[in-house]
PASEBA-1860 file (N, C-alpha, C; in nm, 3 decimals):
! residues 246
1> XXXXXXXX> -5.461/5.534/12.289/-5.503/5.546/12.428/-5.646/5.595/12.437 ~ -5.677/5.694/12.365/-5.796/5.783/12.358/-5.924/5.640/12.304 ~ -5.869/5.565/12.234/-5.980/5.418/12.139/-5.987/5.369/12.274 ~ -5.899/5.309/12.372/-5.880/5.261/12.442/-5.955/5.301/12.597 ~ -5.993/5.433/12.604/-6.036/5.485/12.718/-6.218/5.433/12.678 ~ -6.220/5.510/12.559/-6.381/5.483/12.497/-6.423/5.327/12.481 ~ -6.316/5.249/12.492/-6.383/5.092/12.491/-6.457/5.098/12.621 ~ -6.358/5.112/12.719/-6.392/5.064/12.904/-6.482/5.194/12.938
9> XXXXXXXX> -6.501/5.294/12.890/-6.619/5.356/12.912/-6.780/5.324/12.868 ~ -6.761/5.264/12.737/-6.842/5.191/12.674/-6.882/5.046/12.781 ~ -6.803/4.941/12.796/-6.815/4.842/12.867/-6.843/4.891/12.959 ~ -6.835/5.009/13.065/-6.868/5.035/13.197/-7.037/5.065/13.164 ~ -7.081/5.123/13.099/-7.172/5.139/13.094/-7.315/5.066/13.027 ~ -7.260/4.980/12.936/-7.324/4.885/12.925/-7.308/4.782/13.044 ~ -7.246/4.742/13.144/-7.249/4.655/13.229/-7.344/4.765/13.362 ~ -7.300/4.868/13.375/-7.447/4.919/13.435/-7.570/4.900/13.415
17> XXXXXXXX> -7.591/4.924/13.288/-7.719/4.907/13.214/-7.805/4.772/13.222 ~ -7.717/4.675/13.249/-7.774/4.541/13.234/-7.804/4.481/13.406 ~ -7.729/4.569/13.489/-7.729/4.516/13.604/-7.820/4.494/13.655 ~ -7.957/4.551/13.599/-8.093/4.507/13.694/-8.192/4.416/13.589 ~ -8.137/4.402/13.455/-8.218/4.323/13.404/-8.144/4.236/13.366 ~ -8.098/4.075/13.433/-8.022/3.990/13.359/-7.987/3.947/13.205 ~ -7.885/3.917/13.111/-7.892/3.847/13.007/-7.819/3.759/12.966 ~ -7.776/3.706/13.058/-7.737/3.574/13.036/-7.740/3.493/13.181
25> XXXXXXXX> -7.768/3.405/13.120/-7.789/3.257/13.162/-7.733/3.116/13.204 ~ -7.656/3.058/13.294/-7.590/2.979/13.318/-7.590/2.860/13.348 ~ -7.613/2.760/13.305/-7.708/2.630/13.282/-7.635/2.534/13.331 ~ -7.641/2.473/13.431/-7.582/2.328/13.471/-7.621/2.244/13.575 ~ -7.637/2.082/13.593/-7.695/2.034/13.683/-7.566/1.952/13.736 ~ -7.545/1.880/13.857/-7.464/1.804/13.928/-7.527/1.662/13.898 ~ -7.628/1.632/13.854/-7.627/1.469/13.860/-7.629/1.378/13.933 ~ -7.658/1.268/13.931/-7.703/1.207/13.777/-7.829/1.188/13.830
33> XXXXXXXX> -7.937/1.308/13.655/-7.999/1.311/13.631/-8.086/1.210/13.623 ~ -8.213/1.166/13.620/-8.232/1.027/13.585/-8.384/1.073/13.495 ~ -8.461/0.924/13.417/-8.535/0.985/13.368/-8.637/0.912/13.451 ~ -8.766/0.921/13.411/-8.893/0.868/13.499/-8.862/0.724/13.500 ~ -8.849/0.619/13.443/-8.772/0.511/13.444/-8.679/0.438/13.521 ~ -8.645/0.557/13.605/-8.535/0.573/13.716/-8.375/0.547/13.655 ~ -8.390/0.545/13.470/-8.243/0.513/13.402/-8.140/0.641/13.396 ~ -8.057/0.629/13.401/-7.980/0.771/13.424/-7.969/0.851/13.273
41> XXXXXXXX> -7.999/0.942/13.209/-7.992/1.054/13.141/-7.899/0.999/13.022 ~ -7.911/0.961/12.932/-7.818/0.971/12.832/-7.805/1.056/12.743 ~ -7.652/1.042/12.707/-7.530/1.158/12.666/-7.639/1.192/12.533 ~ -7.627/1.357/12.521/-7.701/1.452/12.408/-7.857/1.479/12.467 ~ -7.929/1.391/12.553/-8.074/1.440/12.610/-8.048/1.569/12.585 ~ -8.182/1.647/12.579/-8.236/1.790/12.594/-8.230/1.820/12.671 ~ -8.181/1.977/12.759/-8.262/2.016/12.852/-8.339/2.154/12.847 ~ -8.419/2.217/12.878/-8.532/2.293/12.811/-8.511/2.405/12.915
49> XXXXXXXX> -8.475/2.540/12.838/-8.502/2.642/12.961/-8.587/2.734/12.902 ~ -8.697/2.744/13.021/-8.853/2.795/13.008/-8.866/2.907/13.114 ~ -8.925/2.997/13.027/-8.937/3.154/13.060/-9.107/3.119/13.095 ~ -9.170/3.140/13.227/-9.321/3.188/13.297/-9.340/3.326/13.281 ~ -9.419/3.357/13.215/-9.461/3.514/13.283/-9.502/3.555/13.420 ~ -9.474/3.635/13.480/-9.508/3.693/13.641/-9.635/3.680/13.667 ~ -9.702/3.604/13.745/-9.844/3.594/13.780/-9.841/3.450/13.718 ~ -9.808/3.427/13.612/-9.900/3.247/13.575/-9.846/3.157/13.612
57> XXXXXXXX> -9.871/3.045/13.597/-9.831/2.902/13.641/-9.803/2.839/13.462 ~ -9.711/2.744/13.479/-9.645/2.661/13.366/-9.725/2.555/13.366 ~ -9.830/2.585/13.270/-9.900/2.496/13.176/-9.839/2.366/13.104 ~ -9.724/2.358/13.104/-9.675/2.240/13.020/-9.623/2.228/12.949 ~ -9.566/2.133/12.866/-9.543/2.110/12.745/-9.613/2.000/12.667 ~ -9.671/2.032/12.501/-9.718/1.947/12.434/-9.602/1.823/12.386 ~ -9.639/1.730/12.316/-9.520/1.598/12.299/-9.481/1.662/12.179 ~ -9.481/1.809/12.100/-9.426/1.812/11.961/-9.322/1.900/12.023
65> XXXXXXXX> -9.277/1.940/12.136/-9.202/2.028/12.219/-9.274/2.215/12.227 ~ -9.380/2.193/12.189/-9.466/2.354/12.171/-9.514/2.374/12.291 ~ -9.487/2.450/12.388/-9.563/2.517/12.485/-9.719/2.499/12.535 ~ -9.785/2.461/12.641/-9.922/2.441/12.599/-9.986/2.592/12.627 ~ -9.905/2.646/12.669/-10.003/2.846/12.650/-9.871/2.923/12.615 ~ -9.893/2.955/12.503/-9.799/3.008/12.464/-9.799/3.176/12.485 ~ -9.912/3.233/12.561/-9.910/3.359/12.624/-9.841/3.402/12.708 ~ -9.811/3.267/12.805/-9.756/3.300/12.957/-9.598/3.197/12.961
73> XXXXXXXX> -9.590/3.135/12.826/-9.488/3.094/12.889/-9.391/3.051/12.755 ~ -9.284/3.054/12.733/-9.209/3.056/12.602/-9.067/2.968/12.655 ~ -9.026/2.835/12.521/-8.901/2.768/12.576/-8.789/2.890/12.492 ~ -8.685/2.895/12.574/-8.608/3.005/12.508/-8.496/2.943/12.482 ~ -8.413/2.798/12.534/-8.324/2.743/12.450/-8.345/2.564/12.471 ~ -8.307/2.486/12.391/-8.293/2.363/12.349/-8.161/2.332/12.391 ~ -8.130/2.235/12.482/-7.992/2.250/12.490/-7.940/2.042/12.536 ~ -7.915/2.010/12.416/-7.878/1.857/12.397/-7.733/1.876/12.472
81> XXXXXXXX> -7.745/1.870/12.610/-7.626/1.893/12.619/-7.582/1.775/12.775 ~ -7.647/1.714/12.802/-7.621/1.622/12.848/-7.555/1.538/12.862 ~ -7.408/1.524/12.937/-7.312/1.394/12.917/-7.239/1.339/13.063 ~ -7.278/1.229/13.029/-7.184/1.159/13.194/-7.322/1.162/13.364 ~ -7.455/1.130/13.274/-7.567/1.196/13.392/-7.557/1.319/13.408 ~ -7.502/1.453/13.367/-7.578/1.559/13.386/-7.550/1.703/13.250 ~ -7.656/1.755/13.319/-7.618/1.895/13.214/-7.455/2.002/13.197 ~ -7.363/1.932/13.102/-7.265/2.044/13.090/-7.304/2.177/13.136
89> XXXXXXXX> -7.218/2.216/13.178/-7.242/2.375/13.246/-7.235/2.469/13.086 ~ -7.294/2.568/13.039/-7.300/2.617/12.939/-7.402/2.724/12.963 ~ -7.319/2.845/12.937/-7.348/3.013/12.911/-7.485/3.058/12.849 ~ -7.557/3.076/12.832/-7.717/3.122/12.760/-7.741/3.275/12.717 ~ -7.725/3.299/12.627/-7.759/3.488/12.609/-7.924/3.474/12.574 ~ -7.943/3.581/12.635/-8.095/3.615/12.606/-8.067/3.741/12.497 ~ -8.128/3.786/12.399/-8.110/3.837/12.275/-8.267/3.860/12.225 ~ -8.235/3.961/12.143/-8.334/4.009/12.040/-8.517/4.016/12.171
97> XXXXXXXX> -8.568/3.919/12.115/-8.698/3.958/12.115/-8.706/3.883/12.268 ~ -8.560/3.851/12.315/-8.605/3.793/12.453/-8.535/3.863/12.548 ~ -8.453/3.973/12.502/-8.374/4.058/12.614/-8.419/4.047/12.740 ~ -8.570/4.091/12.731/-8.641/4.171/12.849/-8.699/4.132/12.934 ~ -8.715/3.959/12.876/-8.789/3.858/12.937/-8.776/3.829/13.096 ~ -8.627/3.884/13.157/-8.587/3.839/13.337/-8.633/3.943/13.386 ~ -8.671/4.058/13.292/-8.810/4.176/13.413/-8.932/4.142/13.395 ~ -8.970/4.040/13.347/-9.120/4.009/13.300/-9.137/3.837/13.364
105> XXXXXXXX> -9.092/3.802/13.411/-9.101/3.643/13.447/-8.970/3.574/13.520 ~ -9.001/3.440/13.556/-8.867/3.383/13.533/-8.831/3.268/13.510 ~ -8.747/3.186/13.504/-8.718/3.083/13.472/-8.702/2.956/13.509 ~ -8.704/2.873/13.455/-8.666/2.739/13.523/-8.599/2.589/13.415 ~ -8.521/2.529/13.422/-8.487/2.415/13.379/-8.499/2.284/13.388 ~ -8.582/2.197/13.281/-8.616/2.077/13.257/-8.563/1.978/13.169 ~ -8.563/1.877/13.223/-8.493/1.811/13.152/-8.617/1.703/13.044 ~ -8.563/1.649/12.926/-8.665/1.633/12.860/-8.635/1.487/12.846
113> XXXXXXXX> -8.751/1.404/12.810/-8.682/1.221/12.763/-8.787/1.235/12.622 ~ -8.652/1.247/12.561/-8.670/1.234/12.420/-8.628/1.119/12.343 ~ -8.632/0.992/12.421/-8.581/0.902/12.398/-8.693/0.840/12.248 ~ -8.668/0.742/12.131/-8.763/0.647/12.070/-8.714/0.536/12.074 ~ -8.797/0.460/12.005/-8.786/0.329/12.021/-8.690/0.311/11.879 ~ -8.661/0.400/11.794/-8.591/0.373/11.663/-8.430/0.365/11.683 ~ -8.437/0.511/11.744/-8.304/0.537/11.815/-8.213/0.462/11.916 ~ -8.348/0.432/12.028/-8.313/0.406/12.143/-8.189/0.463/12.246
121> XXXXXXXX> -8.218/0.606/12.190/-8.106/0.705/12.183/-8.192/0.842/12.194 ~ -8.006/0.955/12.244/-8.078/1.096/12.223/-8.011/1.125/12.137 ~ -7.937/1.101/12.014/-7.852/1.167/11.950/-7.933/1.259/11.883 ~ -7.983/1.261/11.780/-8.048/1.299/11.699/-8.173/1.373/11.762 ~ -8.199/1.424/11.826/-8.345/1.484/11.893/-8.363/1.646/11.869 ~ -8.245/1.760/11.829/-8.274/1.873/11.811/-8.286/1.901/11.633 ~ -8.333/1.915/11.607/-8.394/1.914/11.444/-8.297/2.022/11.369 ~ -8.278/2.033/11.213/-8.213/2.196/11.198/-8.229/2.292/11.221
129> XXXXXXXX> -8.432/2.286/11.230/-8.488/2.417/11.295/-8.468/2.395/11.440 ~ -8.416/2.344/11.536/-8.406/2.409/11.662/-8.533/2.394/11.681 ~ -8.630/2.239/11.693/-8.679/2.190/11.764/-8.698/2.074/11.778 ~ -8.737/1.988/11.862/-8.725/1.844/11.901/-8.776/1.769/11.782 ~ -8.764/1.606/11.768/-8.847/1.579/11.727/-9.010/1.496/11.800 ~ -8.950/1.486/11.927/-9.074/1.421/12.036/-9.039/1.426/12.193 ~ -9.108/1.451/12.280/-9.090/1.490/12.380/-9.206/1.399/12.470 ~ -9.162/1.306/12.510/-9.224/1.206/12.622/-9.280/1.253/12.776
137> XXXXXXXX> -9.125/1.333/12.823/-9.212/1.324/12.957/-9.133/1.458/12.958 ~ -9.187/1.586/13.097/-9.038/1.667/13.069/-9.070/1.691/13.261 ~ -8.928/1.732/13.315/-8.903/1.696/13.471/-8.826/1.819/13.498 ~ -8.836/1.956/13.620/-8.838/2.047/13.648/-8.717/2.005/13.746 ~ -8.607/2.076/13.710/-8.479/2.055/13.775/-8.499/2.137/13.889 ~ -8.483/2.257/13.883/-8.508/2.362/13.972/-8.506/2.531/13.891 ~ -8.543/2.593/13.973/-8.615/2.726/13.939/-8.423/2.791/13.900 ~ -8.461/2.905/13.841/-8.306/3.001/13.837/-8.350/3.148/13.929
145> XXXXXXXX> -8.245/3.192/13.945/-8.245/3.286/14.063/-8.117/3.369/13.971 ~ -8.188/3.499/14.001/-8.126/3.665/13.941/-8.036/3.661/14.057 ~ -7.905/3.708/13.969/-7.783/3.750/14.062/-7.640/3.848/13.950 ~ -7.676/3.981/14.012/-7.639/4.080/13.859/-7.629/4.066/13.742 ~ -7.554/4.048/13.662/-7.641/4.001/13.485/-7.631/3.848/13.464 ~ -7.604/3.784/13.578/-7.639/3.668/13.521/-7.717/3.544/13.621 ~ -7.840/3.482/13.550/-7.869/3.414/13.580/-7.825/3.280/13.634 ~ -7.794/3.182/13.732/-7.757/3.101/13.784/-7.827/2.986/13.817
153> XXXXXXXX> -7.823/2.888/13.755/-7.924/2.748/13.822/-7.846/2.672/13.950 ~ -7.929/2.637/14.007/-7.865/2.585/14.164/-7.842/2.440/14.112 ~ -7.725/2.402/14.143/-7.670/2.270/14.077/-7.733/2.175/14.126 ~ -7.865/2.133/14.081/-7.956/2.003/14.135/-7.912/1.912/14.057 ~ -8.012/1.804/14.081/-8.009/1.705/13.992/-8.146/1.639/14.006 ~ -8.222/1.533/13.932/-8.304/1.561/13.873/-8.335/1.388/13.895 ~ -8.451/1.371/14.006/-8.465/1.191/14.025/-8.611/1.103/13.948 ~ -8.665/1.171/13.852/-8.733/1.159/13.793/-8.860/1.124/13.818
161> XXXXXXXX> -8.828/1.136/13.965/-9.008/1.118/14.042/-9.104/1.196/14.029 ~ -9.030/1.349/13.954/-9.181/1.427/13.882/-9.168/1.444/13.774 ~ -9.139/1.357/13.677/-9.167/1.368/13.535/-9.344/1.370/13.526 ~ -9.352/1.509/13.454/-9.484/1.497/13.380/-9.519/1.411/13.232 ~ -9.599/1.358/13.185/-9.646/1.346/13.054/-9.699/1.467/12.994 ~ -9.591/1.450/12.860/-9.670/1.524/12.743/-9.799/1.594/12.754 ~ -9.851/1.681/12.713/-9.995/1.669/12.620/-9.984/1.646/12.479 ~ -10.101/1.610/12.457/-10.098/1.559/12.295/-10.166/1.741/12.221
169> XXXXXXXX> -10.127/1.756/12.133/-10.140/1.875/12.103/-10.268/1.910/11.999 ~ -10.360/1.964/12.030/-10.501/2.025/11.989/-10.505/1.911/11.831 ~ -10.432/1.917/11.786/-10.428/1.961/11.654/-10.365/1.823/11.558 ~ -10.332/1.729/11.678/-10.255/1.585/11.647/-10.408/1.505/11.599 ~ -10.339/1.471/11.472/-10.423/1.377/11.401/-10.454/1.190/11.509 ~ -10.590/1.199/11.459/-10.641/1.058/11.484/-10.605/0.924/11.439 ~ -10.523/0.838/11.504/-10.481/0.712/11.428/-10.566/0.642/11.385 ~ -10.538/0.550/11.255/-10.615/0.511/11.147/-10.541/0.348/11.161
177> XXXXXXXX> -10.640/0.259/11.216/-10.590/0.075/11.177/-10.599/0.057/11.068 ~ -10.509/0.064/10.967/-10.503/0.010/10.838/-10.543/-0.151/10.803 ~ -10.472/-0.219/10.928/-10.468/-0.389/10.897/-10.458/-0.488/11.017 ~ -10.495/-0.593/11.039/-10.459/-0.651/11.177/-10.419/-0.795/11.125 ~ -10.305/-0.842/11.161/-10.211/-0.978/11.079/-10.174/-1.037/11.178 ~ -10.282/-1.198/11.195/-10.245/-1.300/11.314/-10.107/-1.362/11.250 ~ -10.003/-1.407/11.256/-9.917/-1.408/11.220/-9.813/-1.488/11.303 ~ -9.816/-1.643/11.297/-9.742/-1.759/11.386/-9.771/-1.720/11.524
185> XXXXXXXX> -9.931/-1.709/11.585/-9.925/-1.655/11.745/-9.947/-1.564/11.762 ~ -9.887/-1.491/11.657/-9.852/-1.287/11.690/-9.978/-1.233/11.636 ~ -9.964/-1.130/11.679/-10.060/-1.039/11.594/-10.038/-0.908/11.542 ~ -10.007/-0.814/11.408/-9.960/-0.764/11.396/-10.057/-0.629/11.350 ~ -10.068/-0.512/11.344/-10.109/-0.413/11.312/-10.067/-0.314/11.292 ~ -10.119/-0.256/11.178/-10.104/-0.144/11.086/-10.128/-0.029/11.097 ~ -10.056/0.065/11.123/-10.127/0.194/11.167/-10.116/0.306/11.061 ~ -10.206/0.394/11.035/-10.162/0.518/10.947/-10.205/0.635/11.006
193> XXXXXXXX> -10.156/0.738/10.950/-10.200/0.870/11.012/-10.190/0.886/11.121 ~ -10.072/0.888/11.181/-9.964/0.951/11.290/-9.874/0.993/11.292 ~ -9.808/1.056/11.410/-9.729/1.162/11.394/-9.605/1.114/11.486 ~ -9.437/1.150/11.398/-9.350/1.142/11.469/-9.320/1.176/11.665 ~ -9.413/1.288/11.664/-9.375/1.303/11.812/-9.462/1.270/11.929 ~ -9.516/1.129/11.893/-9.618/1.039/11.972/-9.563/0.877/11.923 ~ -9.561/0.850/12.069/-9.515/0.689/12.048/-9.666/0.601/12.074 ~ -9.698/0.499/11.948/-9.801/0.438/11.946/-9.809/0.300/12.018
201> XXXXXXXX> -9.888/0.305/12.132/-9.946/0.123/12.175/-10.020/0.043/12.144 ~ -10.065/-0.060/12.261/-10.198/-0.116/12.216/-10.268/-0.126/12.318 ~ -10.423/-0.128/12.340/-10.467/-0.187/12.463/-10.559/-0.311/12.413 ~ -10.551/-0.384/12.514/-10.656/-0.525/12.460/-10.721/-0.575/12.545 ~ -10.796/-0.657/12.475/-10.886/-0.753/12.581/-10.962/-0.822/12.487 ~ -11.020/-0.925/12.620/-11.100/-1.042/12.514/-11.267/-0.989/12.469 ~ -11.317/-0.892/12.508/-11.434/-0.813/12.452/-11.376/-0.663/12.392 ~ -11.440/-0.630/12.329/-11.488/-0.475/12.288/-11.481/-0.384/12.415
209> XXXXXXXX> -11.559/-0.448/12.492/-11.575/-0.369/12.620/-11.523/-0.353/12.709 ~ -11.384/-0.475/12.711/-11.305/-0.469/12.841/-11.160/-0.517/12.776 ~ -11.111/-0.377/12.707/-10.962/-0.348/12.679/-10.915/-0.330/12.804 ~ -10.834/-0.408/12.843/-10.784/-0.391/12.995/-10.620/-0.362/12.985 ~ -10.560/-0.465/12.885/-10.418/-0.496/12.875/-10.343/-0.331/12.781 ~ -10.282/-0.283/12.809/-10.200/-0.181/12.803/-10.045/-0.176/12.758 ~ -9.997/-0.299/12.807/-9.843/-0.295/12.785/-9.811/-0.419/12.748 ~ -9.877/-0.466/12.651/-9.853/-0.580/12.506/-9.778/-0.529/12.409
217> XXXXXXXX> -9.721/-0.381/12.411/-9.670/-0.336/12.262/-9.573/-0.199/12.336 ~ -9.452/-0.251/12.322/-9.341/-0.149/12.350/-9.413/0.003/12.251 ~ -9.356/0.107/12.324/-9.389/0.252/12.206/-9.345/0.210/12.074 ~ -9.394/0.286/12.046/-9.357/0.284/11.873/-9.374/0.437/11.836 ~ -9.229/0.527/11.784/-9.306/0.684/11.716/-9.327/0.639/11.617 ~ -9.490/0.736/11.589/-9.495/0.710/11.459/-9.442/0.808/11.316 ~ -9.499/0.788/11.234/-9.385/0.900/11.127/-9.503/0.979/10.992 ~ -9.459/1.067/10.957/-9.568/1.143/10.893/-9.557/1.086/10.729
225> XXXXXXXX> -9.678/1.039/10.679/-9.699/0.969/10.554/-9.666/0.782/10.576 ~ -9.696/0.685/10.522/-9.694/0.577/10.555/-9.773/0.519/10.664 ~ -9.710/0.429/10.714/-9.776/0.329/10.868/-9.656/0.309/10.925 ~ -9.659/0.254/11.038/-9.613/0.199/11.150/-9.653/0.047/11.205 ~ -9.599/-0.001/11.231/-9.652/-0.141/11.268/-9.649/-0.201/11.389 ~ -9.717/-0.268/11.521/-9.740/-0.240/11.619/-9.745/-0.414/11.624 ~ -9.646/-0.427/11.690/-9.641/-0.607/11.688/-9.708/-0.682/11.878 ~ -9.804/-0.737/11.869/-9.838/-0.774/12.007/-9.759/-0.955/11.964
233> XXXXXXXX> -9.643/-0.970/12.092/-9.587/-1.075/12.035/-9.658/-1.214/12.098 ~ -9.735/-1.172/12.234/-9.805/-1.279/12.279/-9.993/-1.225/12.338 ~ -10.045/-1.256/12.222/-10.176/-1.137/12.268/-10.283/-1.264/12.375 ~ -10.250/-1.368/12.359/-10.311/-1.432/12.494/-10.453/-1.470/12.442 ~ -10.524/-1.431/12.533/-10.657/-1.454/12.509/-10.719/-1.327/12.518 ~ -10.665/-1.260/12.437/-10.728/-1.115/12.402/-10.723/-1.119/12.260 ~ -10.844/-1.058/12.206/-10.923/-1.096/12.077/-10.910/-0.963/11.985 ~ -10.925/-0.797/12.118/-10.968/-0.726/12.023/-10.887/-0.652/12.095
241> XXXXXX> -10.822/-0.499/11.991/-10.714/-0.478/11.996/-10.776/-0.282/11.922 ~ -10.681/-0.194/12.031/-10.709/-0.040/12.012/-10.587/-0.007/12.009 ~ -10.556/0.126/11.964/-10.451/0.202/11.929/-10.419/0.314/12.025 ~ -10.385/0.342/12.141/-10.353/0.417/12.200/-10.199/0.477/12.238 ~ -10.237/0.608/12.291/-10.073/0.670/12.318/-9.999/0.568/12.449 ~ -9.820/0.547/12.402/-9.823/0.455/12.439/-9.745/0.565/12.590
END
């Protein structure tokens, strides 16, 4: 009886303790989600819950899933949890070095299109380390709101009319045309020195000077070591041919 009194005295007081600084987190959207595409969310997508510090504004996210200021603003879970158009409802502890984070900022949930062209899928998108492998566009469900220790998202859903783009991140290497292969009509090109969490295009045109054409070449991610190959299947009367994010 006496073990028994000291548990619920214990629990009473740790549930005091927490009552003004939330730690956990309650994650779910009503649906159906959609992505900028206007296609509805498929089963395993990401959705990203991001801690602002008090005073700043949310800078972004880079396409390798890294924060673009990582002073003011930190993703605190990865959560592939997406099925049927929306986010499973699922519990969040804030822990260790992020306890303290709901007196210092607050939060909000995005959903991410981590879709490639390999996959054509989200299965595979949270890595072993617990981070993406590419992040396309990412779209702000709605803000979370403090309500005694636990945080609560207002069951939105998510029409993909403000998906942002990526940034490309400081530090992302410069693509390299290895080769360009006219090829029955086609024209094919070689790319090296790019990175999985950027999907590669083309832009063209019939001068140097007036690349106009843009969407001759579905994305392509590219992958670290080797090439990639970038097929324009009808390049027209366009002659000359650039490598851009697609």
């Amino acid at each position: 009886m006496n073990k028994l009194s000291l548990l619920i005295g214990a629990t009473a007081v740790a549930t005091s303790a927490l009552a003004t600084t939330p730690t956990w987190i309650e994650v779910s959207t009503e649906g159906p989600d959609k992505y900028a595409d206007g296609t509805v969310v498929q089963d395993n997508e990401v959705y990203a819950l991001i801690w602002v510090k008090s005073g700043a504004t949310f800078e972004g996210l880079n396409a390798d899933g890294t924060v673009v200021n990582a002073d003011t603003s930190k993703v605190i879970w990865l959560l592939p949890r997406a099925k049927n158009g929306c986010c499973k409802e699922i519990l969040c502890t804030l822990k260790d070095e992020d306890a303290d984070l709901a007196s210092e900022g607050s939060f909000a949930l995005y959903l991410l299109d981590t879709r490639t062209r390999a996959s054509a899928g989200a299965e595979e998108t949270v890595s072993a380390d617990g981070t993406v492998v590419a992040v396309n566009t990412y779209d702000k469900i709605s803000a979370l709101s403090a309500a005694a220790t636990t945080i609560k998202v207002a069951q939105n859903s998510v029409s993909g009319e403000g998906a942002v783009v990526t940034a490309v991140p400081a530090d992302a290497p410069q693509p390299v045309v290895s080769g360009i292969y006219p090829v029955n009509g086609k024209v094919i090109i070689t790319v090296a020195n790019t990175v999985p969490y950027l999907q590669y295009g083309v832009s063209a045109g019939p001068t140097p000077g007036n690349l106009t054409k843009n969407t001759l070449v579905d994305g392509v991610n590219g992958k670290t070591g080797g090439e990639i190959e970038l097929l324009v299947d009808d390049p027209q009367e366009n002659r000359f041919f650039k490598v851009i994010r697609k």
